[in-house]
TITOR-799030 format. One record per residue: y, z, x of N, C-alpha, C in turn. Coordinates in nm, 2 decimals, decimal comma. Layout:
+--------+--------+--------+--------+--------+--------+--------+--------+--------+
!     ny !     nz !     nx !    cay !    caz !    cax !     cy !     cz !     cx !
+--------+--------+--------+--------+--------+--------+--------+--------+--------+
!      Y !      Z !      X !      Y !      Z !      X !      Y !      Z !      X !
...
+--------+--------+--------+--------+--------+--------+--------+--------+--------+
//
This chain:
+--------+--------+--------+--------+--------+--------+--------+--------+--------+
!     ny !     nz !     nx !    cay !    caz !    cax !     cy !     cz !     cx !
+--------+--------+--------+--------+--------+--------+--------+--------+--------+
!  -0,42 !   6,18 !   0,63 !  -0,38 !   6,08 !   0,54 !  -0,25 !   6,01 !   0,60 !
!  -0,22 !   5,88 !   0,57 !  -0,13 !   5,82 !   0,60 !  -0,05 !   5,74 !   0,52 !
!   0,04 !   5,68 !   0,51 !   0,17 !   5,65 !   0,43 !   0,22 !   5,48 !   0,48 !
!   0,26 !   5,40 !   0,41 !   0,29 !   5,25 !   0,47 !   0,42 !   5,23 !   0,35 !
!   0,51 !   5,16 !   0,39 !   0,61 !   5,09 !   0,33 !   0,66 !   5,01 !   0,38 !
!   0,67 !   4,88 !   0,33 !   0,77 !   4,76 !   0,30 !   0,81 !   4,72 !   0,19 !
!   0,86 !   4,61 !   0,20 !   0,93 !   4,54 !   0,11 !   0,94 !   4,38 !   0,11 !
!   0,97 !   4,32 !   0,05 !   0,96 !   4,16 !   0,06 !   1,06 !   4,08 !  -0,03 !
!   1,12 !   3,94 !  -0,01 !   1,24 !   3,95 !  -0,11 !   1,11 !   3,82 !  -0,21 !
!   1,12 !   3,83 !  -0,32 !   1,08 !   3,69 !  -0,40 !   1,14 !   3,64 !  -0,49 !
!   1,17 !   3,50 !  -0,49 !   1,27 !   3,43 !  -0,54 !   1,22 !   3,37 !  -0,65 !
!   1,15 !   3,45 !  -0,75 !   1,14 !   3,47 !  -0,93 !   1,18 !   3,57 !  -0,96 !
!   1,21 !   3,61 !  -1,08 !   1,26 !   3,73 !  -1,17 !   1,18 !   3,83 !  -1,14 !
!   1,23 !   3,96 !  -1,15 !   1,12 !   4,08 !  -1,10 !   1,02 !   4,12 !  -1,28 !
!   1,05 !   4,04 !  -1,37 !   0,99 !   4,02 !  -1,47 !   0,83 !   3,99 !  -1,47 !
!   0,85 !   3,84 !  -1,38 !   0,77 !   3,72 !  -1,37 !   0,64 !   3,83 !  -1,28 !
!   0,72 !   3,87 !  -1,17 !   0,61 !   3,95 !  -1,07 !   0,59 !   4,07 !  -1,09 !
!   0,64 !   4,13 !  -1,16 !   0,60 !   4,30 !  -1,28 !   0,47 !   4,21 !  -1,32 !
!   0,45 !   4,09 !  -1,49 !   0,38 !   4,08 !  -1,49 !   0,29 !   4,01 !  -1,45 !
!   0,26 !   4,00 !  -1,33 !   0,17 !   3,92 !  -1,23 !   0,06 !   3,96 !  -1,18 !
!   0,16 !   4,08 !  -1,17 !   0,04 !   4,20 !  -1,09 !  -0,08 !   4,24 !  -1,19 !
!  -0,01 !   4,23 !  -1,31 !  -0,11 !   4,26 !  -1,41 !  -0,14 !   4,19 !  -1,50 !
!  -0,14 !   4,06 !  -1,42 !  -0,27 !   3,95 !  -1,54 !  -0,35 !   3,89 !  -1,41 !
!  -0,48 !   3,91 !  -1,50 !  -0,61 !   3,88 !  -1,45 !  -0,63 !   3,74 !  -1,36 !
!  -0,53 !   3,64 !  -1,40 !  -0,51 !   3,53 !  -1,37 !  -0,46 !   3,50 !  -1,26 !
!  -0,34 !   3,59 !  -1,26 !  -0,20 !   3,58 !  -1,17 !  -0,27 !   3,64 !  -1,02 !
!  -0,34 !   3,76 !  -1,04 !  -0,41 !   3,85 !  -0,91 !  -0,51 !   3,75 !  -0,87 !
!  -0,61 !   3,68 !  -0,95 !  -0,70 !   3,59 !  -0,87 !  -0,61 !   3,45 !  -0,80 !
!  -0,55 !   3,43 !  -0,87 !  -0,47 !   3,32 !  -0,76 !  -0,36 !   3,36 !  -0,67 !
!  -0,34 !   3,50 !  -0,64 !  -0,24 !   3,58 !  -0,51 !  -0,36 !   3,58 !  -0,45 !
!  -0,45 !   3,63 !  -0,48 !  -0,58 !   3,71 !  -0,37 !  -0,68 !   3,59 !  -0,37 !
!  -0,68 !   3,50 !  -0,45 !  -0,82 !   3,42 !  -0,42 !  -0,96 !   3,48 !  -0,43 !
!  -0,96 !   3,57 !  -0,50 !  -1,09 !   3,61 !  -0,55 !  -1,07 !   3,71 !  -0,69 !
!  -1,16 !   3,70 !  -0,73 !  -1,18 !   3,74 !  -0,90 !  -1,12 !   3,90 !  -0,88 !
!  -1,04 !   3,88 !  -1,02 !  -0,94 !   4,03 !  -1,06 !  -0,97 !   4,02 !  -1,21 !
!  -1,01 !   4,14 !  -1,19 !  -1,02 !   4,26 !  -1,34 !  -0,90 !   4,32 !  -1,38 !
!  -0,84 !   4,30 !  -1,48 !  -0,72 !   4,42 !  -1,50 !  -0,71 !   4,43 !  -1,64 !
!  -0,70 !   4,56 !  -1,67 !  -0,67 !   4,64 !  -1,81 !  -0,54 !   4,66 !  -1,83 !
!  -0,45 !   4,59 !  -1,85 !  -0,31 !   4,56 !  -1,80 !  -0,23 !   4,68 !  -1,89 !
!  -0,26 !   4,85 !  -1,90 !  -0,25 !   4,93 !  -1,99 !  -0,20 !   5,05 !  -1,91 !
!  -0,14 !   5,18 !  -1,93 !  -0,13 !   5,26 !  -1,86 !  -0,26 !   5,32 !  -1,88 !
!  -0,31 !   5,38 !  -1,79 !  -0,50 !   5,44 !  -1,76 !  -0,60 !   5,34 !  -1,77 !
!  -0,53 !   5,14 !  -1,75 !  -0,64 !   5,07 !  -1,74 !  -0,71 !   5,12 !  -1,64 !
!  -0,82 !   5,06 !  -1,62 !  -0,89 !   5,01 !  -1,47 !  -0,88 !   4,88 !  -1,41 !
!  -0,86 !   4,86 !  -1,30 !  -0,84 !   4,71 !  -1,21 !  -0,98 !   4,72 !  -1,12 !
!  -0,99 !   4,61 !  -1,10 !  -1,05 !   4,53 !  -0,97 !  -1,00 !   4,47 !  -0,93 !
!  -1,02 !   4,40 !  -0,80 !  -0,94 !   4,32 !  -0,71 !  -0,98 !   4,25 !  -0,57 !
!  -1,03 !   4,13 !  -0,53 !  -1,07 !   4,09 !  -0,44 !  -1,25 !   4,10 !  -0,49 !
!  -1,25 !   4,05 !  -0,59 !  -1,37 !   4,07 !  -0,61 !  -1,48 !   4,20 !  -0,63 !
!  -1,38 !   4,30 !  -0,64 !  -1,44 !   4,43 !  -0,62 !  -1,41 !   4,55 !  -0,52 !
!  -1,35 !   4,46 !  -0,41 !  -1,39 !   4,60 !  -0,30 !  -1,25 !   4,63 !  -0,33 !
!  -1,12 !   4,65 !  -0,42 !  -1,05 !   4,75 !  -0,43 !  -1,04 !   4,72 !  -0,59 !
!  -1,02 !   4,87 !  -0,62 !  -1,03 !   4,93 !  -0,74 !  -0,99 !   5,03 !  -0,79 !
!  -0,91 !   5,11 !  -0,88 !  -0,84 !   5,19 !  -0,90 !  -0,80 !   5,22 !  -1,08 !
!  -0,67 !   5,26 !  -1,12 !  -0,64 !   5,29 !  -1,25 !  -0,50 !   5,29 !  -1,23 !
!  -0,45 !   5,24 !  -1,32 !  -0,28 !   5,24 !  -1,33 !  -0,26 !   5,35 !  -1,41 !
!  -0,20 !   5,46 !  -1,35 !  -0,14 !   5,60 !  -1,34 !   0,00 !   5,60 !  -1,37 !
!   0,07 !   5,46 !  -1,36 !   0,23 !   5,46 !  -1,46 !   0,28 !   5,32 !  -1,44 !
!   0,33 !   5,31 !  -1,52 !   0,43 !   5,16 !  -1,55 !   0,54 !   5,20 !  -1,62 !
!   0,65 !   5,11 !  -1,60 !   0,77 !   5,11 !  -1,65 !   0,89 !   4,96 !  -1,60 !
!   0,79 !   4,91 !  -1,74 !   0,84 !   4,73 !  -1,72 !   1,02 !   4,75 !  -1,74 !
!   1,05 !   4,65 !  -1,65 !   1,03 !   4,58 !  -1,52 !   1,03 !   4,66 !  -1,41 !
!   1,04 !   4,74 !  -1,39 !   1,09 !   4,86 !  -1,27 !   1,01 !   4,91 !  -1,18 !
!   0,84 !   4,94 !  -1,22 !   0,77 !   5,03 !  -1,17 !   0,65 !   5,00 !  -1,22 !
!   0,50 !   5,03 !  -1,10 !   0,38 !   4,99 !  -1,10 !   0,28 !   5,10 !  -1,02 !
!   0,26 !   5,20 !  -1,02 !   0,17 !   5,30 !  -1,03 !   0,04 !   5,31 !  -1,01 !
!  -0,06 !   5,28 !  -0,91 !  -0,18 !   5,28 !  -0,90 !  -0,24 !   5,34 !  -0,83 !
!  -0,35 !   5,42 !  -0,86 !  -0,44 !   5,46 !  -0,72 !  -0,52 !   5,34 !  -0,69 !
!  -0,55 !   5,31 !  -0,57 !  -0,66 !   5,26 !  -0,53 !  -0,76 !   5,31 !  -0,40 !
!  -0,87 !   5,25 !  -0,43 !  -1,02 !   5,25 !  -0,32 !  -1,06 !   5,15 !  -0,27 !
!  -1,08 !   5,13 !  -0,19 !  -1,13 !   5,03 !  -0,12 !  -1,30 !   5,06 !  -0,05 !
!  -1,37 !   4,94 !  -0,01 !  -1,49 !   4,98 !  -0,06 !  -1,53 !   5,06 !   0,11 !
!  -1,44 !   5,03 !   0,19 !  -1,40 !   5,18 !   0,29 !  -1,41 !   5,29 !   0,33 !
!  -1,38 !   5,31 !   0,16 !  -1,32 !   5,51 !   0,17 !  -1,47 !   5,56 !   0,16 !
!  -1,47 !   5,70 !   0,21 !  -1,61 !   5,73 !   0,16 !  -1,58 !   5,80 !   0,06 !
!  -1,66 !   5,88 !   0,02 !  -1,71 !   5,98 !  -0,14 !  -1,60 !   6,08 !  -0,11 !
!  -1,56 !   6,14 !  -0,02 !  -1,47 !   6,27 !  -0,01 !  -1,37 !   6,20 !  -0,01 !
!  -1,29 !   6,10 !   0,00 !  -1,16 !   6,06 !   0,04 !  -1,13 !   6,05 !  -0,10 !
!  -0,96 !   6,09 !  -0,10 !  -0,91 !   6,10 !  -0,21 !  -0,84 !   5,94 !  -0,18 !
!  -0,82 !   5,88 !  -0,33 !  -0,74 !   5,78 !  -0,38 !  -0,66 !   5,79 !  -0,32 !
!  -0,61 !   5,61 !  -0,29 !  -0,47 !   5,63 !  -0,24 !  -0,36 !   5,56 !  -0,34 !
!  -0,29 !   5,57 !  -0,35 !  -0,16 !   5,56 !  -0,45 !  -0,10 !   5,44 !  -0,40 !
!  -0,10 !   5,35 !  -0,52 !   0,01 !   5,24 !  -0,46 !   0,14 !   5,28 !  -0,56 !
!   0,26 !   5,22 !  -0,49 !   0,40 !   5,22 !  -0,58 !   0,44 !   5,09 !  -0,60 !
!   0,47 !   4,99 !  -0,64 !   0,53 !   4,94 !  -0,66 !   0,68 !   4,93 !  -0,73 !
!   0,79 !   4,91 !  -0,67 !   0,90 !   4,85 !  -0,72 !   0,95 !   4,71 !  -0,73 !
!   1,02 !   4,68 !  -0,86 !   1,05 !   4,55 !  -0,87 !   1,22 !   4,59 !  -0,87 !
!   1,29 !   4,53 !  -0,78 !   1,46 !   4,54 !  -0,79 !   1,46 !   4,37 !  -0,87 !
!   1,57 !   4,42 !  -0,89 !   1,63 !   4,22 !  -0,97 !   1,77 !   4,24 !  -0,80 !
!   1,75 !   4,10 !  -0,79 !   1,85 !   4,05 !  -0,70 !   1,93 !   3,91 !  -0,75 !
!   2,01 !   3,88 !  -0,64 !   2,09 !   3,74 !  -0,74 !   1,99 !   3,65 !  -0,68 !
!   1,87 !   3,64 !  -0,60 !   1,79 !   3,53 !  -0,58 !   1,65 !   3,56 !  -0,66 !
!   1,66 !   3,66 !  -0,71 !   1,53 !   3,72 !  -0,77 !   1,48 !   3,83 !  -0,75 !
!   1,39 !   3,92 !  -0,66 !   1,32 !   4,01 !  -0,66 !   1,31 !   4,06 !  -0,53 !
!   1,36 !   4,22 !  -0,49 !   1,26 !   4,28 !  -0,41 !   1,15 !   4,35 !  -0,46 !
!   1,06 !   4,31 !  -0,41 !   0,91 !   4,43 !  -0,40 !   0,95 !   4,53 !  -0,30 !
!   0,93 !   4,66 !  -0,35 !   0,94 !   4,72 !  -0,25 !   0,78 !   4,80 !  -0,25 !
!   0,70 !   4,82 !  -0,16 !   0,57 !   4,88 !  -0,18 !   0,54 !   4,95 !  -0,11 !
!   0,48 !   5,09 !  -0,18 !   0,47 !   5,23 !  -0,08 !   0,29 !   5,24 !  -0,12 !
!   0,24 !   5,31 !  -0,04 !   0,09 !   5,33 !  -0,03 !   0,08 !   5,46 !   0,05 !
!   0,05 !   5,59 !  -0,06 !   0,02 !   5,66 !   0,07 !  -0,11 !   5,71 !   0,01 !
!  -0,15 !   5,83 !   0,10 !  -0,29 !   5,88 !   0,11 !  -0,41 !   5,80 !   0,14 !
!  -0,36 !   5,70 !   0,28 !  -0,45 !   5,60 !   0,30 !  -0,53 !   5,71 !   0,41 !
!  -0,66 !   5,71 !   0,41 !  -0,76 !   5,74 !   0,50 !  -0,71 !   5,75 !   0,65 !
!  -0,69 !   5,78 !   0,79 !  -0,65 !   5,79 !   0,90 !  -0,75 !   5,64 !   0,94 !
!  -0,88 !   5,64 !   0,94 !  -0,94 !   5,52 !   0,97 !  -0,91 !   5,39 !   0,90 !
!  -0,84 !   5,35 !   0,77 !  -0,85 !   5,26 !   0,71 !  -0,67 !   5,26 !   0,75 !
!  -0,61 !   5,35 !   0,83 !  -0,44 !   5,22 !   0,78 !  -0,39 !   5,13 !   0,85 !
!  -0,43 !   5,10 !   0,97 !  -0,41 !   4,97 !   1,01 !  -0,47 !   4,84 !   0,93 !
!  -0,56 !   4,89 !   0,90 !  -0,68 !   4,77 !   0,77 !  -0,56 !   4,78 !   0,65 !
!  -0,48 !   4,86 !   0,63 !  -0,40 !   4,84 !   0,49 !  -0,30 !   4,77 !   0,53 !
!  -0,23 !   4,80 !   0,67 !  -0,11 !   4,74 !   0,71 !  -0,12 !   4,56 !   0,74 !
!  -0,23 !   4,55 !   0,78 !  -0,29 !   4,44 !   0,81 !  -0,26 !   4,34 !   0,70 !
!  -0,34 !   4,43 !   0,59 !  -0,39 !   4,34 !   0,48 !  -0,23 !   4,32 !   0,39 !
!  -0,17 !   4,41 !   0,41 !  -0,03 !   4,37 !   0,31 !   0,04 !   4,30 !   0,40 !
!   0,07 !   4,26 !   0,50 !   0,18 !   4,24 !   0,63 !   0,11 !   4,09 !   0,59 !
!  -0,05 !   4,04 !   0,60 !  -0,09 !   3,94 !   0,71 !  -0,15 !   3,81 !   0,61 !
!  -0,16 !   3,91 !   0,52 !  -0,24 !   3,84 !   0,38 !  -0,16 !   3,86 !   0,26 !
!  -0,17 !   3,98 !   0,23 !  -0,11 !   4,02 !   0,06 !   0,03 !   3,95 !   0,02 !
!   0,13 !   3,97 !   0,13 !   0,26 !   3,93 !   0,08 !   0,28 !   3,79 !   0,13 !
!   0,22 !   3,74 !   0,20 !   0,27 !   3,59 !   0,21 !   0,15 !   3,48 !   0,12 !
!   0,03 !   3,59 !   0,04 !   0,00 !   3,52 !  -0,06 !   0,10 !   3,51 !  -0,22 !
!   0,20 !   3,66 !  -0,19 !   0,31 !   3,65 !  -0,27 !   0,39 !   3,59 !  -0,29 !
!   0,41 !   3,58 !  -0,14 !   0,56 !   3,46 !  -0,12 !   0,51 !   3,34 !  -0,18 !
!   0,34 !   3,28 !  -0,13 !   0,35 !   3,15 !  -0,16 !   0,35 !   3,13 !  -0,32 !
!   0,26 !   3,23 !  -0,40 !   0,25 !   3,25 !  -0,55 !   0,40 !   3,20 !  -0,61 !
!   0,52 !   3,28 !  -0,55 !   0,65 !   3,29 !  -0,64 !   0,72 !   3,19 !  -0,59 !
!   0,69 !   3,06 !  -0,58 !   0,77 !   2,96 !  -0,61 !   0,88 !   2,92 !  -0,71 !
!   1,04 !   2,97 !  -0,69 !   1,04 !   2,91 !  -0,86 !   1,05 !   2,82 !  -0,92 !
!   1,01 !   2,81 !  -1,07 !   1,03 !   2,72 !  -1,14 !   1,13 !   2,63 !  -1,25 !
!   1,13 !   2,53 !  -1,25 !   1,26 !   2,45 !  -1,26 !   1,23 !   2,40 !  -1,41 !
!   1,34 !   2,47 !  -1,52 !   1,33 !   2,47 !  -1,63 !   1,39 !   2,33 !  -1,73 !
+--------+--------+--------+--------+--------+--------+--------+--------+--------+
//
């Protein structure tokens, strides 16, 4: 199993992007394809139309985001992999800081890929802020 960490700065409230991650709305327009979310502690998510999927395992608005996920990758023996999310507040807005471990040995370059090349600079573009 394997382990990934970054971080990313985004310049909205770490409010705005706590609840983003968990509306239905906010995930299909980061990811561009349909998201499921039970925005609950022990909801279930989908994401990307399906091929990742998991259950929020802890929250603690604004601060903290808690998930295992699967991707449609893993086989039947592979255990869940854990996402963490952190939201810091900054004077420009937000670090994410995101930890993932118990990724498969075959699947972590496919994770690093996907958060480095896709995920966060569909973030960046998402968190424009807005002028009140």
């Amino acid at each position: 199993m394997h382990s990934f960490q970054t971080h990313t700065e985004l310049f909205v409230p770490r409010e705005r992007v706590f609840d983003a991650w968990l509306s239905e709305r906010d995930q299909s327009l980061i990811t561009g394809a349909p998201a499921i979310i039970e925005p609950r502690l022990g909801g279930l998510f989908s994401l990307w139309g399906g091929s990742v999927r998991g259950q929020i395992v802890f929250m603690k608005r604004p601060d903290v985001i808690a998930q295992t996920w699967r991707t449609d990758d893993f086989e039947s023996h592979d255990e869940d992999s854990r996402l963490e999310l952190r939201f810091l507040a900054t004077a420009m807005g937000c670090q994410l800081q995101i930890t993932q471990d118990k990724i498969p040995a075959r699947s972590h370059q496919q994770f690093i890929h996907a958060w480095t090349t896709v995920l966060i600079p569909a973030l960046k573009a998402w968190a424009v802020p807005t002028v009140n």
